[in-house]
C-alpha positions as CSV (number, residue, x, y, z in Angstrom):
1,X,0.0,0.0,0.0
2,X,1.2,3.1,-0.4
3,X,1.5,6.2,1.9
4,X,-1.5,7.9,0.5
5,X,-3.4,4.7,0.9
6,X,-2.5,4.0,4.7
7,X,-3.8,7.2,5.4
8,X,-7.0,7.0,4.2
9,X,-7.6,3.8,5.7
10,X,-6.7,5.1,9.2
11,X,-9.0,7.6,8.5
12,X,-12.0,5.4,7.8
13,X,-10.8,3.1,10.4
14,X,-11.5,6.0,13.0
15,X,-14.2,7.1,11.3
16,X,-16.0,3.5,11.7
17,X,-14.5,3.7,15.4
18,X,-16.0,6.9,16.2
19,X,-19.4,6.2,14.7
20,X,-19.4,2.6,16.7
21,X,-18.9,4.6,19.8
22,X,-21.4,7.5,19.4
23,X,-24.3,4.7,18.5
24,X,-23.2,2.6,21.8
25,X,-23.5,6.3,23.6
26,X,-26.4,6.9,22.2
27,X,-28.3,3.3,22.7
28,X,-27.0,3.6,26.2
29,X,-28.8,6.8,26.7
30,X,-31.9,5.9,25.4
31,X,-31.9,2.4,27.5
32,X,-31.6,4.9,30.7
33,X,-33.9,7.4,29.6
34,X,-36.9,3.7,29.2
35,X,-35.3,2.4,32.5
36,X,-36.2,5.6,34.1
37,X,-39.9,5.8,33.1
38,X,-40.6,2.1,33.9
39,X,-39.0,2.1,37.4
40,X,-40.9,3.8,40.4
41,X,-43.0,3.0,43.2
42,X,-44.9,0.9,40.7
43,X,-43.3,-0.5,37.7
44,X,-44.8,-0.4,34.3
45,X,-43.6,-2.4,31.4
46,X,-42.1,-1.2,28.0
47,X,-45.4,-1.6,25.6
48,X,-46.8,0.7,28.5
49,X,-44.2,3.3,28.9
50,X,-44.3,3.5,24.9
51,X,-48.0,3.9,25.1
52,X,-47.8,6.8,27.1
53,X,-44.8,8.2,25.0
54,X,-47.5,7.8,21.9
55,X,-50.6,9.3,23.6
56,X,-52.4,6.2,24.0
57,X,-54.3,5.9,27.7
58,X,-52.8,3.4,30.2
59,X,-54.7,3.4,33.2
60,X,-52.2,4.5,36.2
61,X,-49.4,5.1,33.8
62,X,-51.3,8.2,31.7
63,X,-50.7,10.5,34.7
64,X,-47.4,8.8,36.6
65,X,-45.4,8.0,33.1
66,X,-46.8,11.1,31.1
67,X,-46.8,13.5,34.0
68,X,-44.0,12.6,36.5
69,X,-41.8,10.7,35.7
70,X,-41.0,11.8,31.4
71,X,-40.3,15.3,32.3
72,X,-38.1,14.3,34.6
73,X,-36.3,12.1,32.7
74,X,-36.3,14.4,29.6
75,X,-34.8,17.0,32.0
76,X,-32.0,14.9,32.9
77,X,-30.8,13.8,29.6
78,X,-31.2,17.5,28.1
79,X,-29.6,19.3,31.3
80,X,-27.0,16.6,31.0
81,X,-26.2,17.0,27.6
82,X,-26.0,21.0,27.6
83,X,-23.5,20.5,30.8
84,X,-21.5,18.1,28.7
85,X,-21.5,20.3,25.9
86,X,-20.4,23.3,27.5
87,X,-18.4,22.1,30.2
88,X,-16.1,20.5,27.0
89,X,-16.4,23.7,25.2
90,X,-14.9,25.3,28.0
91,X,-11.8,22.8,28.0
92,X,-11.5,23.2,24.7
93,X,-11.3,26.4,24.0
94,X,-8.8,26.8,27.1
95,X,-6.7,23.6,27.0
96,X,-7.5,22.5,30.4
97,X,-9.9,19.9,31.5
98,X,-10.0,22.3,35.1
99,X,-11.4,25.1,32.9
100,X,-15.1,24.3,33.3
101,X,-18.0,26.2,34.1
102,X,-18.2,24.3,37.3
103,X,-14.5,25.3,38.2
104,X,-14.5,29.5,36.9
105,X,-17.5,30.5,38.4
106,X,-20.0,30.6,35.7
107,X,-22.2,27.7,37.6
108,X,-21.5,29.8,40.7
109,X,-23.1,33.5,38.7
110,X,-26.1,30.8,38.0
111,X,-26.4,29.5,42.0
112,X,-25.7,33.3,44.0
113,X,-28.3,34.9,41.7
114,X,-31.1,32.3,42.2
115,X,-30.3,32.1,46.4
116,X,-30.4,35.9,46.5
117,X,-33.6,36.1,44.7
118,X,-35.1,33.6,46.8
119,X,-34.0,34.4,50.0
120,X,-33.5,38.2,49.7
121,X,-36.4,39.4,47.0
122,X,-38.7,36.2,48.1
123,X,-39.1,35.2,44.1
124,X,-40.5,31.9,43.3
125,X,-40.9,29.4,40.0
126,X,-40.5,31.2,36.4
127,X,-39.1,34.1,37.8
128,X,-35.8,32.6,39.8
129,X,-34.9,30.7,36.7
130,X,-35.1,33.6,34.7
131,X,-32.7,35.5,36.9
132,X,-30.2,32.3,37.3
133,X,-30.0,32.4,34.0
134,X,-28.7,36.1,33.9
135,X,-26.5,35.4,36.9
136,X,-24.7,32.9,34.6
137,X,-24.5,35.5,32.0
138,X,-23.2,38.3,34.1
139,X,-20.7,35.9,35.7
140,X,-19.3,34.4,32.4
141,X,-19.0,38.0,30.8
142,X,-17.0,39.3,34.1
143,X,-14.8,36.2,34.0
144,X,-14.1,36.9,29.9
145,X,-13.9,40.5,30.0
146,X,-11.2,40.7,33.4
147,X,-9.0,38.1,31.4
148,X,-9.0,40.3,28.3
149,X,-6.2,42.7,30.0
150,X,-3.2,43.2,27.4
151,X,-5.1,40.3,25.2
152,X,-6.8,37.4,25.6
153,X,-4.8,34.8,28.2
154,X,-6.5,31.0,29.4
155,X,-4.4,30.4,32.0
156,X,-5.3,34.3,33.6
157,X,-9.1,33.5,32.5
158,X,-9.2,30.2,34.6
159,X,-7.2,31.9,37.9
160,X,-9.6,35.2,37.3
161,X,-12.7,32.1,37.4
162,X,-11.5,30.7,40.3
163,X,-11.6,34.1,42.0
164,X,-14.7,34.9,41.3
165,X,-16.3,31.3,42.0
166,X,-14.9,31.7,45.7
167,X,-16.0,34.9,46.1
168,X,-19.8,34.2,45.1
169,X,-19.6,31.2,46.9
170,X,-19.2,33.8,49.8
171,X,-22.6,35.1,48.7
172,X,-24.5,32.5,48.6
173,X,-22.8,31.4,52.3
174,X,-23.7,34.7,53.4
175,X,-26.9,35.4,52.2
176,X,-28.1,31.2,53.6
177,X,-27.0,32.2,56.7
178,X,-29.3,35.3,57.0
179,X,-31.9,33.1,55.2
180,X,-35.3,31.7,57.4
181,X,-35.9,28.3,57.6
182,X,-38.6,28.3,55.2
183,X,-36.5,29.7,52.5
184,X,-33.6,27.3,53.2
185,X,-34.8,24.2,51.2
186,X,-35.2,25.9,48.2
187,X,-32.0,28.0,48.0
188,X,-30.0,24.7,48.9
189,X,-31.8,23.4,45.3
190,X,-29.4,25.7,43.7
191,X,-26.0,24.3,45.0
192,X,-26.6,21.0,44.5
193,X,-28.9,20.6,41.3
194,X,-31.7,19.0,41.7
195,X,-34.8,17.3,39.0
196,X,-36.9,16.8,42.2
197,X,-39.5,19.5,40.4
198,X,-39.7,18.6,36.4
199,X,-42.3,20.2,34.4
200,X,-43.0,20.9,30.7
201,X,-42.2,24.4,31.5
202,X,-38.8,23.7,32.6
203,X,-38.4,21.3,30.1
204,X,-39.5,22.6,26.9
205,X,-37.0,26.4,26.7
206,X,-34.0,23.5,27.4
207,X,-35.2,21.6,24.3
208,X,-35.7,24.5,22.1
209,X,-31.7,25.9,22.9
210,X,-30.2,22.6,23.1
211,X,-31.9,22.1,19.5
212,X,-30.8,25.7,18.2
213,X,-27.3,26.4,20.1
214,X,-25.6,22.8,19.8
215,X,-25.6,22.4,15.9
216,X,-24.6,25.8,15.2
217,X,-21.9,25.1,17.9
218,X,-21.2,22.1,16.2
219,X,-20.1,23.8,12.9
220,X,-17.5,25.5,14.8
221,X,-16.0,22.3,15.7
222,X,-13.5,22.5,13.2
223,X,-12.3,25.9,14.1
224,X,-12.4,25.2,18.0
225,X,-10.1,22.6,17.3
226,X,-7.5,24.9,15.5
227,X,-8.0,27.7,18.5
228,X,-7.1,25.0,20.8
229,X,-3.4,24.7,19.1
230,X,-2.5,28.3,19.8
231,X,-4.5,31.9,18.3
232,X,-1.3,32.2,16.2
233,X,-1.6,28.8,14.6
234,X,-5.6,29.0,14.4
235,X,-4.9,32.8,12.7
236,X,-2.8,31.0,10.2
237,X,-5.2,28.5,9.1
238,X,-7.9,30.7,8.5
239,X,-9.7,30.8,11.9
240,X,-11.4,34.1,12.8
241,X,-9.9,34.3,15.7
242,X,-11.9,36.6,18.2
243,X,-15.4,36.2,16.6
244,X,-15.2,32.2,17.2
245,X,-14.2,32.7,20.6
246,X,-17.2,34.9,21.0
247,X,-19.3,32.2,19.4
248,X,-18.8,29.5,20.8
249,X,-18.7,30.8,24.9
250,X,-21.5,32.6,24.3
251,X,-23.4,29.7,23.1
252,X,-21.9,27.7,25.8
253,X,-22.9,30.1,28.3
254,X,-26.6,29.9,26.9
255,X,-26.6,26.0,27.2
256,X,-25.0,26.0,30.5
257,X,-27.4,28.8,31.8
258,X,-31.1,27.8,30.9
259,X,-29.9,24.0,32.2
260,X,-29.2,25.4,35.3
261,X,-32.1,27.6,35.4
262,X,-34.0,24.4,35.0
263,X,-32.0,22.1,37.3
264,X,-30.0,24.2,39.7
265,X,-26.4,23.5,39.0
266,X,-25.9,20.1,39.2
267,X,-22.2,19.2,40.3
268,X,-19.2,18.4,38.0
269,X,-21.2,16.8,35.2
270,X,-19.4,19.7,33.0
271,X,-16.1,19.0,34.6
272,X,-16.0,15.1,34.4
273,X,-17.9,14.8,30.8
274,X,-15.5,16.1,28.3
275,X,-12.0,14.2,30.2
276,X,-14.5,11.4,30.0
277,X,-15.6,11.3,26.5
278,X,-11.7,12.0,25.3
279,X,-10.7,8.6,27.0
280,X,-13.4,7.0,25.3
281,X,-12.2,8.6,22.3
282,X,-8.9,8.7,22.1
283,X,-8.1,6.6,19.2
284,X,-11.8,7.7,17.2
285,X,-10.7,11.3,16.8
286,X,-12.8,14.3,15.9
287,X,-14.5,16.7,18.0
288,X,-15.2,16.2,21.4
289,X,-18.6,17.9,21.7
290,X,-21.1,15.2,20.7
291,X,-19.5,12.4,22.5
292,X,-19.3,14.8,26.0
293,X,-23.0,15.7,25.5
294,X,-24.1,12.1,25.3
295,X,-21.5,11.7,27.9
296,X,-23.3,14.4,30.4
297,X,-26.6,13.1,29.9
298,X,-25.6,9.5,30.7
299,X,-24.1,10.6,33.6
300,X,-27.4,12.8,34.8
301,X,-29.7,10.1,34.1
302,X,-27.6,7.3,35.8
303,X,-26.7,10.0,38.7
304,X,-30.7,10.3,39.0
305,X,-31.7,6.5,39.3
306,X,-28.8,6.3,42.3
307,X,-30.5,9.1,43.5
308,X,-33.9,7.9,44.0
309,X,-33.4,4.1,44.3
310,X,-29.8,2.6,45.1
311,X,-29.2,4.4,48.5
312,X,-31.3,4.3,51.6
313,X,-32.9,7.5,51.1
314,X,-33.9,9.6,48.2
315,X,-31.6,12.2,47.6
316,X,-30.5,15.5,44.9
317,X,-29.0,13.9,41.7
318,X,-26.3,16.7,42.3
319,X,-25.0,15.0,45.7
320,X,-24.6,11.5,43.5
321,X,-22.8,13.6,40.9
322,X,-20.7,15.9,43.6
323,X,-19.4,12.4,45.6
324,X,-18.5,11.1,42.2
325,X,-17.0,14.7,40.9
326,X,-14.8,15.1,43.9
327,X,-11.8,12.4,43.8
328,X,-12.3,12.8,40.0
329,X,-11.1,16.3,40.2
330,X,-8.5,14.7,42.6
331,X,-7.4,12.5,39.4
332,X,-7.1,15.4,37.3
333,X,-5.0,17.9,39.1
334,X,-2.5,15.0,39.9
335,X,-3.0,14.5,35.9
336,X,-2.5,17.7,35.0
337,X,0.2,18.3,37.2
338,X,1.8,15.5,35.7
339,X,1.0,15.8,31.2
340,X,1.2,19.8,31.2
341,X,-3.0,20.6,31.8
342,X,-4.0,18.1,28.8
343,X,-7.2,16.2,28.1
Protein backbone atom coordinates (compact mmCIF):
# COMPACT_ATOMS: atom_id res chain seq x y z
CA UNK A 1 0.00 0.00 0.00
CA UNK A 2 1.17 3.11 -0.41
CA UNK A 3 1.48 6.23 1.94
CA UNK A 4 -1.50 7.87 0.54
CA UNK A 5 -3.42 4.69 0.91
CA UNK A 6 -2.48 3.96 4.74
CA UNK A 7 -3.81 7.22 5.44
CA UNK A 8 -7.04 7.04 4.25
CA UNK A 9 -7.57 3.78 5.73
CA UNK A 10 -6.67 5.06 9.17
CA UNK A 11 -9.04 7.59 8.46
CA UNK A 12 -12.03 5.41 7.78
CA UNK A 13 -10.79 3.11 10.36
CA UNK A 14 -11.54 6.02 13.05
CA UNK A 15 -14.16 7.05 11.34
CA UNK A 16 -16.00 3.48 11.67
CA UNK A 17 -14.47 3.69 15.44
CA UNK A 18 -16.04 6.93 16.16
CA UNK A 19 -19.38 6.16 14.71
CA UNK A 20 -19.41 2.57 16.75
CA UNK A 21 -18.89 4.56 19.76
CA UNK A 22 -21.42 7.45 19.41
CA UNK A 23 -24.27 4.71 18.51
CA UNK A 24 -23.23 2.61 21.80
CA UNK A 25 -23.47 6.29 23.60
CA UNK A 26 -26.39 6.92 22.16
CA UNK A 27 -28.35 3.28 22.70
CA UNK A 28 -27.02 3.60 26.16
CA UNK A 29 -28.78 6.78 26.75
CA UNK A 30 -31.89 5.93 25.38
CA UNK A 31 -31.86 2.40 27.51
CA UNK A 32 -31.65 4.89 30.68
CA UNK A 33 -33.88 7.37 29.57
CA UNK A 34 -36.86 3.71 29.22
CA UNK A 35 -35.28 2.44 32.46
CA UNK A 36 -36.18 5.59 34.06
CA UNK A 37 -39.89 5.77 33.12
CA UNK A 38 -40.59 2.05 33.91
CA UNK A 39 -38.99 2.07 37.42
CA UNK A 40 -40.94 3.79 40.41
CA UNK A 41 -43.00 2.96 43.21
CA UNK A 42 -44.90 0.92 40.73
CA UNK A 43 -43.27 -0.52 37.73
CA UNK A 44 -44.81 -0.44 34.34
CA UNK A 45 -43.58 -2.40 31.39
CA UNK A 46 -42.13 -1.21 28.04
CA UNK A 47 -45.42 -1.63 25.59
CA UNK A 48 -46.78 0.67 28.49
CA UNK A 49 -44.24 3.30 28.90
CA UNK A 50 -44.33 3.51 24.94
CA UNK A 51 -47.97 3.88 25.06
CA UNK A 52 -47.77 6.78 27.08
CA UNK A 53 -44.84 8.19 24.96
CA UNK A 54 -47.51 7.83 21.94
CA UNK A 55 -50.64 9.30 23.57
CA UNK A 56 -52.39 6.23 23.99
CA UNK A 57 -54.33 5.89 27.70
CA UNK A 58 -52.80 3.36 30.19
CA UNK A 59 -54.70 3.39 33.16
CA UNK A 60 -52.25 4.50 36.15
CA UNK A 61 -49.39 5.14 33.79
CA UNK A 62 -51.29 8.15 31.71
CA UNK A 63 -50.70 10.45 34.67
CA UNK A 64 -47.41 8.81 36.65
CA UNK A 65 -45.39 8.01 33.12
CA UNK A 66 -46.80 11.08 31.09
CA UNK A 67 -46.75 13.47 34.02
CA UNK A 68 -44.02 12.62 36.48
CA UNK A 69 -41.79 10.69 35.68
CA UNK A 70 -40.95 11.81 31.41
CA UNK A 71 -40.28 15.32 32.28
CA UNK A 72 -38.05 14.30 34.61
CA UNK A 73 -36.31 12.12 32.66
CA UNK A 74 -36.25 14.41 29.55
CA UNK A 75 -34.77 17.04 31.96
CA UNK A 76 -32.04 14.86 32.88
CA UNK A 77 -30.84 13.79 29.56
CA UNK A 78 -31.23 17.49 28.13
CA UNK A 79 -29.64 19.26 31.28
CA UNK A 80 -27.04 16.60 30.96
CA UNK A 81 -26.19 16.97 27.61
CA UNK A 82 -25.97 20.97 27.60
CA UNK A 83 -23.52 20.52 30.79
CA UNK A 84 -21.51 18.13 28.73
CA UNK A 85 -21.47 20.25 25.93
CA UNK A 86 -20.45 23.31 27.49
CA UNK A 87 -18.36 22.06 30.18
CA UNK A 88 -16.06 20.52 26.98
CA UNK A 89 -16.40 23.73 25.22
CA UNK A 90 -14.93 25.28 27.98
CA UNK A 91 -11.82 22.77 27.98
CA UNK A 92 -11.55 23.22 24.74
CA UNK A 93 -11.32 26.39 23.98
CA UNK A 94 -8.75 26.84 27.06
CA UNK A 95 -6.71 23.62 26.96
CA UNK A 96 -7.48 22.54 30.42
CA UNK A 97 -9.92 19.86 31.49
CA UNK A 98 -9.96 22.30 35.06
CA UNK A 99 -11.35 25.10 32.85
CA UNK A 100 -15.09 24.30 33.25
CA UNK A 101 -17.97 26.18 34.09
CA UNK A 102 -18.18 24.26 37.34
CA UNK A 103 -14.53 25.29 38.23
CA UNK A 104 -14.50 29.47 36.87
CA UNK A 105 -17.53 30.52 38.37
CA UNK A 106 -20.05 30.60 35.66
CA UNK A 107 -22.19 27.74 37.56
CA UNK A 108 -21.49 29.77 40.66
CA UNK A 109 -23.07 33.49 38.72
CA UNK A 110 -26.07 30.78 38.01
CA UNK A 111 -26.43 29.52 42.00
CA UNK A 112 -25.70 33.26 44.00
CA UNK A 113 -28.30 34.89 41.65
CA UNK A 114 -31.08 32.32 42.21
CA UNK A 115 -30.26 32.09 46.43
CA UNK A 116 -30.37 35.93 46.53
CA UNK A 117 -33.64 36.13 44.69
CA UNK A 118 -35.07 33.58 46.76
CA UNK A 119 -33.99 34.38 50.03
CA UNK A 120 -33.45 38.22 49.74
CA UNK A 121 -36.39 39.37 46.98
CA UNK A 122 -38.73 36.22 48.09
CA UNK A 123 -39.10 35.22 44.08
CA UNK A 124 -40.54 31.92 43.32
CA UNK A 125 -40.95 29.45 40.04
CA UNK A 126 -40.47 31.22 36.38
CA UNK A 127 -39.08 34.10 37.80
CA UNK A 128 -35.78 32.60 39.76
CA UNK A 129 -34.94 30.66 36.70
CA UNK A 130 -35.10 33.60 34.69
CA UNK A 131 -32.68 35.54 36.94
CA UNK A 132 -30.16 32.33 37.26
CA UNK A 133 -29.99 32.40 33.95
CA UNK A 134 -28.66 36.07 33.92
CA UNK A 135 -26.55 35.37 36.88
CA UNK A 136 -24.70 32.87 34.58
CA UNK A 137 -24.47 35.46 31.99
CA UNK A 138 -23.23 38.29 34.05
CA UNK A 139 -20.70 35.92 35.66
CA UNK A 140 -19.32 34.39 32.36
CA UNK A 141 -19.02 38.05 30.79
CA UNK A 142 -17.05 39.34 34.09
CA UNK A 143 -14.84 36.23 34.03
CA UNK A 144 -14.08 36.91 29.91
CA UNK A 145 -13.94 40.54 29.97
CA UNK A 146 -11.18 40.65 33.36
CA UNK A 147 -8.96 38.07 31.40
CA UNK A 148 -9.05 40.32 28.33
CA UNK A 149 -6.19 42.72 29.97
CA UNK A 150 -3.18 43.16 27.38
CA UNK A 151 -5.13 40.30 25.19
CA UNK A 152 -6.83 37.44 25.63
CA UNK A 153 -4.80 34.79 28.17
CA UNK A 154 -6.54 31.02 29.43
CA UNK A 155 -4.44 30.39 32.03
CA UNK A 156 -5.32 34.29 33.56
CA UNK A 157 -9.15 33.46 32.52
CA UNK A 158 -9.19 30.24 34.60
CA UNK A 159 -7.23 31.89 37.94
CA UNK A 160 -9.57 35.22 37.26
CA UNK A 161 -12.70 32.15 37.39
CA UNK A 162 -11.52 30.65 40.31
CA UNK A 163 -11.57 34.10 41.99
CA UNK A 164 -14.70 34.88 41.30
CA UNK A 165 -16.27 31.25 42.00
CA UNK A 166 -14.92 31.71 45.67
CA UNK A 167 -16.01 34.86 46.14
CA UNK A 168 -19.77 34.16 45.06
CA UNK A 169 -19.57 31.15 46.93
CA UNK A 170 -19.18 33.76 49.84
CA UNK A 171 -22.56 35.06 48.75
CA UNK A 172 -24.50 32.46 48.60
CA UNK A 173 -22.76 31.45 52.32
CA UNK A 174 -23.72 34.70 53.44
CA UNK A 175 -26.95 35.36 52.24
CA UNK A 176 -28.12 31.24 53.63
CA UNK A 177 -26.97 32.25 56.72
CA UNK A 178 -29.27 35.26 56.98
CA UNK A 179 -31.92 33.07 55.22
CA UNK A 180 -35.33 31.72 57.36
CA UNK A 181 -35.91 28.27 57.62
CA UNK A 182 -38.55 28.32 55.23
CA UNK A 183 -36.46 29.67 52.51
CA UNK A 184 -33.58 27.34 53.24
CA UNK A 185 -34.82 24.17 51.18
CA UNK A 186 -35.18 25.86 48.24
CA UNK A 187 -32.00 28.01 47.99
CA UNK A 188 -30.02 24.70 48.87
CA UNK A 189 -31.80 23.42 45.33
CA UNK A 190 -29.37 25.72 43.75
CA UNK A 191 -26.01 24.26 45.02
CA UNK A 192 -26.61 21.01 44.48
CA UNK A 193 -28.88 20.57 41.27
CA UNK A 194 -31.74 18.95 41.65
CA UNK A 195 -34.76 17.32 38.99
CA UNK A 196 -36.88 16.77 42.15
CA UNK A 197 -39.54 19.52 40.37
CA UNK A 198 -39.71 18.62 36.41
CA UNK A 199 -42.33 20.23 34.45
CA UNK A 200 -43.02 20.87 30.67
CA UNK A 201 -42.24 24.39 31.47
CA UNK A 202 -38.77 23.69 32.62
CA UNK A 203 -38.36 21.32 30.07
CA UNK A 204 -39.47 22.62 26.87
CA UNK A 205 -37.02 26.37 26.74
CA UNK A 206 -33.99 23.48 27.35
CA UNK A 207 -35.25 21.58 24.35
CA UNK A 208 -35.69 24.47 22.08
CA UNK A 209 -31.69 25.93 22.89
CA UNK A 210 -30.24 22.56 23.08
CA UNK A 211 -31.88 22.10 19.53
CA UNK A 212 -30.83 25.68 18.25
CA UNK A 213 -27.33 26.44 20.13
CA UNK A 214 -25.61 22.76 19.76
CA UNK A 215 -25.61 22.36 15.89
CA UNK A 216 -24.63 25.84 15.19
CA UNK A 217 -21.86 25.09 17.94
CA UNK A 218 -21.18 22.08 16.17
CA UNK A 219 -20.10 23.76 12.94
CA UNK A 220 -17.49 25.54 14.81
CA UNK A 221 -16.01 22.26 15.68
CA UNK A 222 -13.51 22.46 13.24
CA UNK A 223 -12.26 25.87 14.05
CA UNK A 224 -12.39 25.17 17.99
CA UNK A 225 -10.15 22.59 17.32
CA UNK A 226 -7.54 24.93 15.49
CA UNK A 227 -8.03 27.69 18.51
CA UNK A 228 -7.07 24.96 20.77
CA UNK A 229 -3.40 24.67 19.15
CA UNK A 230 -2.54 28.34 19.82
CA UNK A 231 -4.47 31.90 18.28
CA UNK A 232 -1.28 32.20 16.19
CA UNK A 233 -1.57 28.76 14.57
CA UNK A 234 -5.62 28.96 14.44
CA UNK A 235 -4.90 32.75 12.73
CA UNK A 236 -2.79 30.99 10.15
CA UNK A 237 -5.24 28.49 9.07
CA UNK A 238 -7.92 30.68 8.49
CA UNK A 239 -9.67 30.83 11.93
CA UNK A 240 -11.36 34.08 12.75
CA UNK A 241 -9.95 34.27 15.65
CA UNK A 242 -11.86 36.63 18.17
CA UNK A 243 -15.43 36.18 16.57
CA UNK A 244 -15.20 32.22 17.25
CA UNK A 245 -14.20 32.73 20.61
CA UNK A 246 -17.24 34.94 21.03
CA UNK A 247 -19.34 32.19 19.36
CA UNK A 248 -18.82 29.46 20.75
CA UNK A 249 -18.67 30.79 24.86
CA UNK A 250 -21.53 32.57 24.26
CA UNK A 251 -23.43 29.67 23.09
CA UNK A 252 -21.87 27.70 25.79
CA UNK A 253 -22.88 30.14 28.29
CA UNK A 254 -26.56 29.89 26.94
CA UNK A 255 -26.61 25.96 27.18
CA UNK A 256 -25.04 25.96 30.53
CA UNK A 257 -27.43 28.75 31.84
CA UNK A 258 -31.08 27.76 30.94
CA UNK A 259 -29.92 24.01 32.25
CA UNK A 260 -29.20 25.45 35.28
CA UNK A 261 -32.08 27.56 35.44
CA UNK A 262 -33.98 24.37 35.04
CA UNK A 263 -32.03 22.08 37.29
CA UNK A 264 -30.00 24.17 39.73
CA UNK A 265 -26.35 23.52 39.04
CA UNK A 266 -25.91 20.08 39.17
CA UNK A 267 -22.25 19.25 40.34
CA UNK A 268 -19.15 18.43 38.03
CA UNK A 269 -21.21 16.80 35.24
CA UNK A 270 -19.37 19.69 33.04
CA UNK A 271 -16.14 19.02 34.65
CA UNK A 272 -15.97 15.14 34.43
CA UNK A 273 -17.89 14.84 30.84
CA UNK A 274 -15.51 16.09 28.30
CA UNK A 275 -12.04 14.20 30.17
CA UNK A 276 -14.45 11.36 29.97
CA UNK A 277 -15.64 11.35 26.47
CA UNK A 278 -11.67 12.01 25.30
CA UNK A 279 -10.73 8.56 26.99
CA UNK A 280 -13.42 7.01 25.29
CA UNK A 281 -12.22 8.56 22.30
CA UNK A 282 -8.90 8.69 22.05
CA UNK A 283 -8.09 6.59 19.21
CA UNK A 284 -11.79 7.69 17.22
CA UNK A 285 -10.68 11.29 16.79
CA UNK A 286 -12.81 14.28 15.93
CA UNK A 287 -14.51 16.73 17.96
CA UNK A 288 -15.15 16.20 21.36
CA UNK A 289 -18.58 17.90 21.68
CA UNK A 290 -21.08 15.19 20.70
CA UNK A 291 -19.54 12.43 22.53
CA UNK A 292 -19.27 14.78 25.98
CA UNK A 293 -23.05 15.74 25.49
CA UNK A 294 -24.07 12.13 25.30
CA UNK A 295 -21.52 11.70 27.85
CA UNK A 296 -23.33 14.42 30.38
CA UNK A 297 -26.61 13.13 29.91
CA UNK A 298 -25.61 9.54 30.71
CA UNK A 299 -24.11 10.58 33.64
CA UNK A 300 -27.38 12.84 34.77
CA UNK A 301 -29.66 10.12 34.06
CA UNK A 302 -27.61 7.33 35.78
CA UNK A 303 -26.72 9.98 38.75
CA UNK A 304 -30.69 10.31 39.00
CA UNK A 305 -31.65 6.49 39.31
CA UNK A 306 -28.78 6.31 42.28
CA UNK A 307 -30.49 9.09 43.47
CA UNK A 308 -33.92 7.94 43.99
CA UNK A 309 -33.44 4.09 44.26
CA UNK A 310 -29.80 2.63 45.14
CA UNK A 311 -29.21 4.44 48.50
CA UNK A 312 -31.33 4.25 51.63
CA UNK A 313 -32.92 7.46 51.08
CA UNK A 314 -33.88 9.62 48.18
CA UNK A 315 -31.59 12.20 47.64
CA UNK A 316 -30.52 15.54 44.90
CA UNK A 317 -28.98 13.88 41.66
CA UNK A 318 -26.27 16.73 42.35
CA UNK A 319 -24.97 15.01 45.74
CA UNK A 320 -24.59 11.49 43.52
CA UNK A 321 -22.77 13.59 40.86
CA UNK A 322 -20.67 15.93 43.56
CA UNK A 323 -19.39 12.38 45.57
CA UNK A 324 -18.47 11.12 42.23
CA UNK A 325 -16.96 14.73 40.90
CA UNK A 326 -14.76 15.10 43.89
CA UNK A 327 -11.79 12.35 43.75
CA UNK A 328 -12.33 12.81 39.96
CA UNK A 329 -11.06 16.26 40.16
CA UNK A 330 -8.45 14.68 42.56
CA UNK A 331 -7.41 12.46 39.35
CA UNK A 332 -7.13 15.36 37.26
CA UNK A 333 -4.98 17.85 39.13
CA UNK A 334 -2.51 14.99 39.93
CA UNK A 335 -3.03 14.49 35.93
CA UNK A 336 -2.50 17.70 35.03
CA UNK A 337 0.21 18.33 37.23
CA UNK A 338 1.77 15.50 35.68
CA UNK A 339 1.01 15.76 31.15
CA UNK A 340 1.23 19.79 31.17
CA UNK A 341 -3.00 20.64 31.80
CA UNK A 342 -4.01 18.13 28.82
CA UNK A 343 -7.18 16.24 28.13
Amino acid sequence: MTTVEVVKAGRRARSRRRALLLAALIALVVIVFFVSLMVGQRFYPLGDVIDVILGRPVSGGSFTVGELRLPRACMAVLSGFAFGFAGVTFQTLLRNPLASPDIIGISWGASAAAVVAIVIFGLTGTSVSVVALLGALVAAAAVYGLSMNSGFSATRLILIGIGIAAMLSSVVSYVLARAADWDIANALLWITGSLAEPDWGKVTPLAVVVAVVAPIMLTRSRDMNMLSLGDDAAAGMGVRVEGTRVLVIVGAVILLGFATAGTGPISFVAFMSGPIAMRLFTRAGGSMLLPAGLVGALLVSCADLVAQFALPHRYPVGVVTGVLGAPFLIYLLIRVNRSGGTL
